[in-house]
C-alpha positions in Angstrom: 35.3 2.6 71.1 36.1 6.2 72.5 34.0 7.9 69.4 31.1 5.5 70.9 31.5 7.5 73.8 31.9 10.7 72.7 28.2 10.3 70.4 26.2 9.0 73.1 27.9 11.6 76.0 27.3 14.2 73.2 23.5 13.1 72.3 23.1 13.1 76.5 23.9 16.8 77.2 22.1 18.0 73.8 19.0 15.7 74.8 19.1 17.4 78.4 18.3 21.1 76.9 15.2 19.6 75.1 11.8 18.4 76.8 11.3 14.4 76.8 8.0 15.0 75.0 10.1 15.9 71.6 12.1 12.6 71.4 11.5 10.8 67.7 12.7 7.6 67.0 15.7 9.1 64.6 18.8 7.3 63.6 22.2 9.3 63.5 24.1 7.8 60.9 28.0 6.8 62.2 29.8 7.2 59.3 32.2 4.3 57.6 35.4 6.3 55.9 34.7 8.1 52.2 35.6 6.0 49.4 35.6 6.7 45.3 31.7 7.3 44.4 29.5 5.1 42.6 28.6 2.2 44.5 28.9 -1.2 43.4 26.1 -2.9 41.8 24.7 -6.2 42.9 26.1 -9.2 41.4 22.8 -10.8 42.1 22.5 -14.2 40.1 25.5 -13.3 37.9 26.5 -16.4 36.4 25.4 -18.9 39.1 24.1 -22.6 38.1 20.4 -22.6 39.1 19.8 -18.8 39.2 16.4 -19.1 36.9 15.1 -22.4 39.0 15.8 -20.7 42.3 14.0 -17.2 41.1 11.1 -19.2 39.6 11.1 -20.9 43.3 11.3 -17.5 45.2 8.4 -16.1 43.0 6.1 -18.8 42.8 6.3 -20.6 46.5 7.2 -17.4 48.6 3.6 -16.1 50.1 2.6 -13.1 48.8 0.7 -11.6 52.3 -1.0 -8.2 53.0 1.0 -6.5 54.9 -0.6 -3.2 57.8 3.0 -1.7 58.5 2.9 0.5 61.6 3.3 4.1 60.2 5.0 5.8 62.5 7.8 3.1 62.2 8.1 2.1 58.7 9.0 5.3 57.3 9.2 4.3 53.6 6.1 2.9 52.9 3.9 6.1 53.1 3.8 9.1 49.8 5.9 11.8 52.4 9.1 11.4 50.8 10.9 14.2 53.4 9.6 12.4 56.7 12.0 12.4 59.7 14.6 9.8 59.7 14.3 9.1 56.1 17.6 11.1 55.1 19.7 9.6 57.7 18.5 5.9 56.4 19.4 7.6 52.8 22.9 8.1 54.0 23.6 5.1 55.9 22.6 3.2 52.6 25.1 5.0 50.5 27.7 4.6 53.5 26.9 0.8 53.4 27.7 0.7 49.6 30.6 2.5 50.1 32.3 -0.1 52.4 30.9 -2.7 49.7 33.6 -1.5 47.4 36.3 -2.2 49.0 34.7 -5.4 50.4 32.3 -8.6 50.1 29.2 -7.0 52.0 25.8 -8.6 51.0 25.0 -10.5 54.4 24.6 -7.9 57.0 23.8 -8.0 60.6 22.2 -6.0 62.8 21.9 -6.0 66.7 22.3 -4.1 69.8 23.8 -4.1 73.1 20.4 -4.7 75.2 17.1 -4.9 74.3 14.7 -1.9 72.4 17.7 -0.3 71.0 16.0 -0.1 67.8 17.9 -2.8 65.7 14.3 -4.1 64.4 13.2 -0.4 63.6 16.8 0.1 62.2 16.3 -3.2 60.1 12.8 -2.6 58.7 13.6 0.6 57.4 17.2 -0.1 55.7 15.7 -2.6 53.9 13.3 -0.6 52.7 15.7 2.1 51.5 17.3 -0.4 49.7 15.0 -1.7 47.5 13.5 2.1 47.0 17.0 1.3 44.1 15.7 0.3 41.1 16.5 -3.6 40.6 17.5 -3.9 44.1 16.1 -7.3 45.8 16.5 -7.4 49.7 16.1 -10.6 51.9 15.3 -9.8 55.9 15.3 -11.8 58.6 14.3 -12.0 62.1 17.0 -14.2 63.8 16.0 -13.3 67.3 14.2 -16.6 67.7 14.1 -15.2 71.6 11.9 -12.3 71.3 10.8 -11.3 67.7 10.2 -8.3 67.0 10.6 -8.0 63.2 6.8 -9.0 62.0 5.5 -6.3 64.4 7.0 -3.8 62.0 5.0 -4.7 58.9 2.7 -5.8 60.2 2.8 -9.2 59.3 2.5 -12.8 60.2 5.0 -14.4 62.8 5.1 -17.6 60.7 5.7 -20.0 59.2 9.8 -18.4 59.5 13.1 -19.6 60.2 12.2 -21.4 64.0 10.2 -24.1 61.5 13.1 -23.7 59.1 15.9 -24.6 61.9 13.6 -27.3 62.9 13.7 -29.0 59.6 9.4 -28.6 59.4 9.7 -26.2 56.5 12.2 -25.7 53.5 13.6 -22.2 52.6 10.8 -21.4 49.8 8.2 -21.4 52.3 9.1 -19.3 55.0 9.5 -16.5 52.9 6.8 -13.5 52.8 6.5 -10.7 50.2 3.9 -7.9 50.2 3.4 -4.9 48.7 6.6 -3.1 48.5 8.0 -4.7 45.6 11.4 -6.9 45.1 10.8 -6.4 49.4 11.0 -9.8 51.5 11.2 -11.3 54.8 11.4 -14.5 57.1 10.2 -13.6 60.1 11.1 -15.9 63.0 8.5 -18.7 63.3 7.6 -20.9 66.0 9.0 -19.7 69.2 11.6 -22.7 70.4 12.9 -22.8 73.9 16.4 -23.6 72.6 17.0 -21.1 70.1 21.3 -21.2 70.9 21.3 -25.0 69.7 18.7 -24.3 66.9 21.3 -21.6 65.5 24.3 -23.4 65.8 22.7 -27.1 64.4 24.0 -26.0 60.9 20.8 -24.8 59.3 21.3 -21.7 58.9 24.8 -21.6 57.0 22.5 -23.8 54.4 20.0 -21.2 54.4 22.1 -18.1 53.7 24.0 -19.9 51.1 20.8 -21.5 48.9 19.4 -17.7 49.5 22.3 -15.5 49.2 22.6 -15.5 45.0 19.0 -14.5 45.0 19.1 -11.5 47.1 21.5 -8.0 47.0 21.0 -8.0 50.4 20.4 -9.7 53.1 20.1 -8.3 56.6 19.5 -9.8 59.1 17.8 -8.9 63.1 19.5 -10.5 65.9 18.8 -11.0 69.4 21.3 -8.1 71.6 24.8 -9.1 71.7 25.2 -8.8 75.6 22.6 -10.7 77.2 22.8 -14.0 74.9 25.5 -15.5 72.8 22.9 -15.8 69.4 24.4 -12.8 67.6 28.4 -13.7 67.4 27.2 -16.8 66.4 25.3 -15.2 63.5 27.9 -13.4 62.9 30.4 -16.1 62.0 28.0 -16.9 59.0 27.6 -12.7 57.9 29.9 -10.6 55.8 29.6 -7.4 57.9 27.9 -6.6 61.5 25.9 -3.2 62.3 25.8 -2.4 65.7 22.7 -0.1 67.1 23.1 2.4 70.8 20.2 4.6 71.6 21.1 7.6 72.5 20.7 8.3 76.5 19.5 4.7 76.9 22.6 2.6 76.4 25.0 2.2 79.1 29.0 2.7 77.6 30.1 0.0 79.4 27.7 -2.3 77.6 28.4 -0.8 74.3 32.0 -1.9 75.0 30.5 -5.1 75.7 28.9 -5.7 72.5 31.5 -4.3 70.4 33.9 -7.2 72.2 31.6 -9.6 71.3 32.6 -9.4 67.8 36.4 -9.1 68.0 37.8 -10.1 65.1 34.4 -9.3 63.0 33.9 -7.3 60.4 31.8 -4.1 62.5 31.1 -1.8 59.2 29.7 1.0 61.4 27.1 2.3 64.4 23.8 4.0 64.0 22.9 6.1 67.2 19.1 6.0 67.1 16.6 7.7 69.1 17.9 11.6 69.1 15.9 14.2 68.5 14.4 16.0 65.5 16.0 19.0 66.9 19.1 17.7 67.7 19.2 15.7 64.4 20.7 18.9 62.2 23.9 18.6 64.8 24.1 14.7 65.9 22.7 13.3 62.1 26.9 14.0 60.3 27.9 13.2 64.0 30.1 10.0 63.1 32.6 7.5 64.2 33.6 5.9 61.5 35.1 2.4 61.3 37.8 1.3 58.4 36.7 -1.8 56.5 38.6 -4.8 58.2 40.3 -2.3 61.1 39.5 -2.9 64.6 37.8 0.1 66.8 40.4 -0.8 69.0 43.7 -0.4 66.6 41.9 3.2 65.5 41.3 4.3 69.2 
């Protein structure tokens, strides 16, 4: 956890020589450790019972809806192909691949200590990265059934998504959106329930990820902020890998420790320090702290 520190104390004094005006919404990539190139390809439908049926399914019942993504969040789905923040997506892609080498990593989640950190703007535009690979199908989801935030980013409908799912008053087929970027889809979160703990842990979603997960390379998935609410270790327990989001200046340490010991025992790939500056981004964007697949932060620190 002391290379946590060190970013955001470093992105603090760099972000102190600039004007507030010139602050860009720009991930820093935290790096996971270098391993032999060539990433892994998906095993996507390789040899399970069902794989044409459920594409067929996915294809045919999934609604194809028009999506008006925000531009100024959605960095891939414009024709500038060196816009800010694009690179540092680029590379936490290949770092994400990387770690899938040495490890089952095709359920991914993403959250935050506290609320607008950026995990929604960190997921929208990783998923969209990953599908910019050829062949590549990605599956996202907006878990936080308290405050969703995922839709707003494309642009698209709140439902029906995986509130109606949980509730058993839709099945997996229909809940699912696809729009213009192609082999690109998402659940968003639905009906807003007043019980979303007990909705996540009734079961549900386990089902969900596994009827979904040979279908997809990827699928990530936006959870509610670790610290405030109990929703995203229980996510976790059904994820192969967690990606935790700190904005630089904004998040306290002492609640990035907090999150980080929410997921003891979890598999935290990495951290992506969002929010620096375009000027500071040639010095904090290779700025990492890298985590070992399956090692602890706190047996490294």
């Amino acid at each position: 956890m002391s290379r946590i520190h060190e970013a955001l104390k470093k992105a603090e004094q760099e972000r102190a020589m600039l004007h507030p005006s010139q602050r860009v919404e720009m991930p820093a990539v935290l790096e996971t450790p270098e391993m032999p190139a060539g990433a892994v390809a998906g095993a996507v439908g390789r040899g399970i019972p069902g794989m044409a049926t459920g594409m067929e399914a996915l294809m045919t019942r999934s609604r194809e809806t028009r999506w008006s993504p925000d531009p100024k969040k959605m960095l891939f789905f414009g024709t500038e192909e060196h816009a800010s923040g694009m690179e540092e997506f680029r590379t936490l892609r290949s770092r994400l691949y990387q770690a899938r080498e040495k490890q089952p990593l095709s359920k991914l989640l993403i959250t935050s200590a506290l609320p607008k950190e950026g995990k929604s703007f960190t997921t929208a535009n990783l998923g969209q990265v990953m599908v910019r690979q050829h062949g590549r199908r990605v599956l996202l989801i907006d878990a936080d059934l308290r405050n969703p935030q995922l839709h707003n980013q494309f642009g698209a409908e709140i439902g029906p998504g995986l509130g109606d799912y949980l509730r058993d008053e839709a099945d997996e087929y229909s809940i699912i959106q696809r729009g213009s970027m192609e082999n690109l889809f998402l659940i968003p979160a639905g009906r807003i329930s007043p019980n979303p703990a007990e909705m996540l842990s009734n079961g549900r979603i386990k089902t969900l990820l596994h009827r979904l997960e040979p279908l997809f390379d990827w699928i990530i998935i936006d959870s509610p902020p670790a610290v405030p609410v109990a929703d995203a270790a229980m996510l976790a327990n059904h994820c192969d890998g967690v990606l935790l989001v700190v904005r630089s200046n904004s998040t306290p340490i002492d609640a990035a420790r907090r999150a980080r010991a929410e997921f003891t025992g979890r598999n935290v790939v990495g951290v992506v320090l969002n929010g620096i500056t375009a000027e500071m981004s040639p010095y904090m964007q290779y700025y990492y702290s890298a985590y070992s697949p399956n090692v602890r932060t706190e047996d490294k620190n």
